[in-house]
C-alpha positions in Angstrom: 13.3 24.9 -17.3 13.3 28.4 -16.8 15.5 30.3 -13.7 13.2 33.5 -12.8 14.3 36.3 -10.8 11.2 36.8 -8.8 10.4 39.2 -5.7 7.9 39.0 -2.7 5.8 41.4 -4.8 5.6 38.8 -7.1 5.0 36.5 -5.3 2.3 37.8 -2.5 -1.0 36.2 -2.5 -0.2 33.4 -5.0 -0.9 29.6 -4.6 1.8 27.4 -5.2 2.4 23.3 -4.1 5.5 22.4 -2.4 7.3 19.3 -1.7 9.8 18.3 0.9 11.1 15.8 3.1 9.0 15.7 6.6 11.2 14.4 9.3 7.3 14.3 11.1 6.3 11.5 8.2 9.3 10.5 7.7 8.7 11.0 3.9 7.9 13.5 0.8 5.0 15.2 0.9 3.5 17.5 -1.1 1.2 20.9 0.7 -0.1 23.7 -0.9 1.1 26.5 -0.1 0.1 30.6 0.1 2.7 33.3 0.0 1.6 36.6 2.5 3.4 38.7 4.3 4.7 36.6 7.0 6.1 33.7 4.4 10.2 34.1 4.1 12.6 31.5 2.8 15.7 31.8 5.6 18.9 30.4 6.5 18.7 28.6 10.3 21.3 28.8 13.3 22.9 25.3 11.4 22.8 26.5 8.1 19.6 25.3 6.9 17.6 26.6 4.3 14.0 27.1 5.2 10.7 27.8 3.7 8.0 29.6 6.1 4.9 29.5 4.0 1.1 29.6 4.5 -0.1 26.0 4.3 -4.2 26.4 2.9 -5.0 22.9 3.6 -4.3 23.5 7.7 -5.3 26.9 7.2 -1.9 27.5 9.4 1.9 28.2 8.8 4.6 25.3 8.3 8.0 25.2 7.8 9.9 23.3 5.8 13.4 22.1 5.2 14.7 19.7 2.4 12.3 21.7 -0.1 12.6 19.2 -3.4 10.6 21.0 -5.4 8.5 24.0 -5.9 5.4 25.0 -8.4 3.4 27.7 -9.2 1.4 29.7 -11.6 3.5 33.0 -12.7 0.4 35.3 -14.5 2.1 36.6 -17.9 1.3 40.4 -16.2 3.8 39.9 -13.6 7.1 41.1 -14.0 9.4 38.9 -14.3 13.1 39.4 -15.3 15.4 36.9 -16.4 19.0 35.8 -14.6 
């Protein structure tokens, strides 16, 4: 697997599906995801780390916590620098 040194620039406007626990569902689920200019992945008052993305399916923004896993499509033109 391959670590990438990405940036918001890289990232804005593309689709990606994440997975995380849902204390709601008390479960995994998976939600596909946008990244604009209001997604951020930050650290919360108890030392969380969160993802704030653009969910497409509820056409709304979610936050999650316990992310398990994260994929996307990176275009070959984007640049991307290695670690």
């Amino acid at each position: 697997m391959k670590k990438l040194n990405l940036t918001e620039d890289d990232l804005k406007d593309k689709t990606f599906k994440v997975k995380y626990f849902a204390k709601k569902h008390d479960k995994i689920i998976s939600r596909i995801g946008k990244w604009t200019d209001d997604c951020k992945v930050w650290t919360s008052s108890k030392g969380d780390v969160l993802l704030t993305y653009f969910d497409t399916e509820k056409n709304n923004f979610r936050t999650a916590k316990d992310v398990v896993e994260i994929l996307g499509y990176i275009p070959d033109e984007a640049n991307v620098r290695k670690w």
